[in-house]
N, CA, C and O atoms as CSV, one atom per row, in Angstrom:
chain,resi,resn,atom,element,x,y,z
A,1,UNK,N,N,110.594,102.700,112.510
A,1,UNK,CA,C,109.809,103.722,111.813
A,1,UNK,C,C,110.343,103.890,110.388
A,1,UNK,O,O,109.610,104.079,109.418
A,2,UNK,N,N,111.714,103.803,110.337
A,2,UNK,CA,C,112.368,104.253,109.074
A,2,UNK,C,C,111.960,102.798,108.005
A,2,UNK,O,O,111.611,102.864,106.827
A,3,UNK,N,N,112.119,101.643,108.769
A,3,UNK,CA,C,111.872,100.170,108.053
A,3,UNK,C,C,110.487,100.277,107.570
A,3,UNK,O,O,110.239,99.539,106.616
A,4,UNK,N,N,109.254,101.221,108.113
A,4,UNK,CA,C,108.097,101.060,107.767
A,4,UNK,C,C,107.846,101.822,106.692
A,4,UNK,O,O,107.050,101.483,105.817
A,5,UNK,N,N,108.421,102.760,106.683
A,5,UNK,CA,C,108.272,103.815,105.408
A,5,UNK,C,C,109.195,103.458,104.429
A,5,UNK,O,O,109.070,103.931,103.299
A,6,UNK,N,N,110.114,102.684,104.696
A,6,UNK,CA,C,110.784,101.764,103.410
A,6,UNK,C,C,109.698,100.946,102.635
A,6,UNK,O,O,109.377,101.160,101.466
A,7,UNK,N,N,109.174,99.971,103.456
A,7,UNK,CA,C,108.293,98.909,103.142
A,7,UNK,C,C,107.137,100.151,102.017
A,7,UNK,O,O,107.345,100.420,100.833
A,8,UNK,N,N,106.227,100.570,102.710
A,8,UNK,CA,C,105.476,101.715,102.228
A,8,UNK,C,C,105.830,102.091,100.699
A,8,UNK,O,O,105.276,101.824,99.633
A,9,UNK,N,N,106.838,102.730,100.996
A,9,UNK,CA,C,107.538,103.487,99.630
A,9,UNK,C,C,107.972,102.022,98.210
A,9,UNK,O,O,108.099,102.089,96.987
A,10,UNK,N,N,108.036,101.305,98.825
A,10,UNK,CA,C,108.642,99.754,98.171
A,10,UNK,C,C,107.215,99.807,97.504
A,10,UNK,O,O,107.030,100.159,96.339
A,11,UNK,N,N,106.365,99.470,98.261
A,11,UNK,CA,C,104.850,98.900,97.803
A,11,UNK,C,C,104.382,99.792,96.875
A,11,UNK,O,O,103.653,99.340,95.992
A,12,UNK,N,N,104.754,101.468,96.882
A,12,UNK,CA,C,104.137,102.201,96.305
A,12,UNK,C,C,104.511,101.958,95.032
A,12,UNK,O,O,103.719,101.993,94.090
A,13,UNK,N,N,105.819,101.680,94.921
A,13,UNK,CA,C,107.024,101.751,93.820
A,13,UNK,C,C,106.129,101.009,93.042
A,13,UNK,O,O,105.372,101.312,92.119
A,14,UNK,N,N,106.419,99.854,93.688
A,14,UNK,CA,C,105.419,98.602,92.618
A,14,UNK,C,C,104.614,98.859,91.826
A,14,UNK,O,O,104.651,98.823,90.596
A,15,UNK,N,N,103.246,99.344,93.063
A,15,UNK,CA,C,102.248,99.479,92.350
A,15,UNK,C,C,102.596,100.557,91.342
A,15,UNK,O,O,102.411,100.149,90.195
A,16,UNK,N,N,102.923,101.470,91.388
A,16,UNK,CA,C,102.821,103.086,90.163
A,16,UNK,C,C,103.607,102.005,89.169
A,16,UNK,O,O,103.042,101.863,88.084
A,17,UNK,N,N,104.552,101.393,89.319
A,17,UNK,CA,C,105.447,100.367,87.968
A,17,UNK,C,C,104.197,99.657,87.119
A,17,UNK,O,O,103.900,99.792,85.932
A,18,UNK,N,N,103.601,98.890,88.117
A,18,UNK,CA,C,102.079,97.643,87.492
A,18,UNK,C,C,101.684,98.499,86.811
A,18,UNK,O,O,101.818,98.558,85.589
A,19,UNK,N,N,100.928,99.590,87.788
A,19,UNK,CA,C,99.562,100.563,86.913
A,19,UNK,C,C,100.175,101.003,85.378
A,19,UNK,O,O,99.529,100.757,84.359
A,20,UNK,N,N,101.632,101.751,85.340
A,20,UNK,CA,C,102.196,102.194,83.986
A,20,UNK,C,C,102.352,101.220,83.395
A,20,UNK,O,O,102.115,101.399,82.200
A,21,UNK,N,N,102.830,99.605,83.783
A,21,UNK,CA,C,102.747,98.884,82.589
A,21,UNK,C,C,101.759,98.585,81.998
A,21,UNK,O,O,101.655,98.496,80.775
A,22,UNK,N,N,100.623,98.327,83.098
A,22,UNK,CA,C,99.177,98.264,82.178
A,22,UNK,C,C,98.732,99.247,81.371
A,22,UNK,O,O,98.341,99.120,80.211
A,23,UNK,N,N,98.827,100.577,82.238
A,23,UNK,CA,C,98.522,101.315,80.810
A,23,UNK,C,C,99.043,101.414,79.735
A,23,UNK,O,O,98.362,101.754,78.767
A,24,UNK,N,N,100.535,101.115,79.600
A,24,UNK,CA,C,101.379,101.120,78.619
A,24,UNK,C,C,100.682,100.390,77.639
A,24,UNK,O,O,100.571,100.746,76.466
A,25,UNK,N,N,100.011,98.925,78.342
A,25,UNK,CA,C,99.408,97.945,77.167
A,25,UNK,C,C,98.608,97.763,76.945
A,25,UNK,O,O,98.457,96.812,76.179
A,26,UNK,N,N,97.599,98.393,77.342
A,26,UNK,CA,C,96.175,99.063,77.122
A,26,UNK,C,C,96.183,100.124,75.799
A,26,UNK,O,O,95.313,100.115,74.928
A,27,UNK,N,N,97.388,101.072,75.832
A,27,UNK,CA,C,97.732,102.192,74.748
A,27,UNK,C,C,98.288,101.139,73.622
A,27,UNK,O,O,97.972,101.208,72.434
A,28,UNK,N,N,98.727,100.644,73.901
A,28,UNK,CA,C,99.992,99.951,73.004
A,28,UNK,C,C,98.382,98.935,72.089
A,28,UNK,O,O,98.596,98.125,71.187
């Protein structure tokens, strides 16, 4: 249970990182 909400939280990480870099370079 704890390994799944690692994974989860991992994936989320990512994605919110991608989305801000794109917007970063979309603004930029």
């Amino acid at each position: 249970m704890i390994k799944i909400f690692g994974v989860i939280l991992c994936a989320f990480s990512i994605i919110v990182f991608c989305g801000s870099a794109l917007t970063g370079q979309e603004i930029s």
